[in-house]
N, C-alpha and C positions, 0 to 999 in steps of 0.2 A: 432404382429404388422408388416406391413411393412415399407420397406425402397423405394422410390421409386425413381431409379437414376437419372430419368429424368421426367421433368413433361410436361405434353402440357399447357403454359399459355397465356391464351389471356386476359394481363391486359390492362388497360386502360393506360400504359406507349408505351416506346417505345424498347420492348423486343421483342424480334421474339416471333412466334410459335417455338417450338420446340418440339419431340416425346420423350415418353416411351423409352428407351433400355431396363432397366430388373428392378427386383424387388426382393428385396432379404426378407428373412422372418425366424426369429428368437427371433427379441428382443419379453418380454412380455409385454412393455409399449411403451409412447411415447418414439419416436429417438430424440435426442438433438441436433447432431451435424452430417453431414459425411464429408469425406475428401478420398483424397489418394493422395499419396508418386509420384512425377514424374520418378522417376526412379523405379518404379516397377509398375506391372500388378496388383495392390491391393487398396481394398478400406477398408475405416474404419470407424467404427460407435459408436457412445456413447447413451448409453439413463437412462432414469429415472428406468432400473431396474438393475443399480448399475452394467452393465457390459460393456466392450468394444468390439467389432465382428473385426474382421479381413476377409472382403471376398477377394475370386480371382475375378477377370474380367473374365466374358464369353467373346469365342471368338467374334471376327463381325461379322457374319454369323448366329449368335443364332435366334430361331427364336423368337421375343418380349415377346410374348403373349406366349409362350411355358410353361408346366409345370415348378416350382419348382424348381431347381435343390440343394439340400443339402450338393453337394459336394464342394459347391464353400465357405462355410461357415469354414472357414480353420482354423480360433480360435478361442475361447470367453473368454476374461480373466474375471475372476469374482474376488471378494473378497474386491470388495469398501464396505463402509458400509452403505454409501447414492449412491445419483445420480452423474453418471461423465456427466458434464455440457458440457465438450469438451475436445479437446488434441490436443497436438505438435507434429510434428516429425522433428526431428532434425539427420540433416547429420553426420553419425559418422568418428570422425578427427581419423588419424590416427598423430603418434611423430616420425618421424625417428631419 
């Protein structure tokens, strides 16, 4: 399945168009959820086959439509026993 980061939508609201930047490809079912962390170059994804993806950001210069690239697929945690519907991330506090 893909993931697709950005979609070109022409609804019938009042949403821009907007393009493609990349497309990342791993999960084996539907995506649930994606997101990423403002403080880092990373995105994340949950879907119906019970795992979570960690990808990097291509640079801005990537080009859209470009092959594939596998390296940006940076973790997959597995080990749910059903679907992860979604996820948090949470700022980690430090206690001095």
């Amino acid at each position: 399945m893909s993931i697709i980061g950005v979609l070109a939508c022409r609804c019938h609201t009042h949403v821009p168009d907007i393009e493609l930047t990349i497309t990342y490809r791993d999960h084996t079912a539907a995506v649930n959820s994606v997101g990423h962390y403002f403080r880092t170059v990373k995105c994340f994804s949950t879907c119906i086959d019970s795992t979570l993806h960690v990808w990097d950001l291509p640079p801005p210069k990537r080009d859209t439509y470009g092959p594939v690239d596998s390296l940006l697929n940076l973790t997959t945690y597995m080990g749910h026993m059903d679907t992860v519907w979604d996820f948090r991330l949470f700022p980690i506090c430090t206690v001095t």
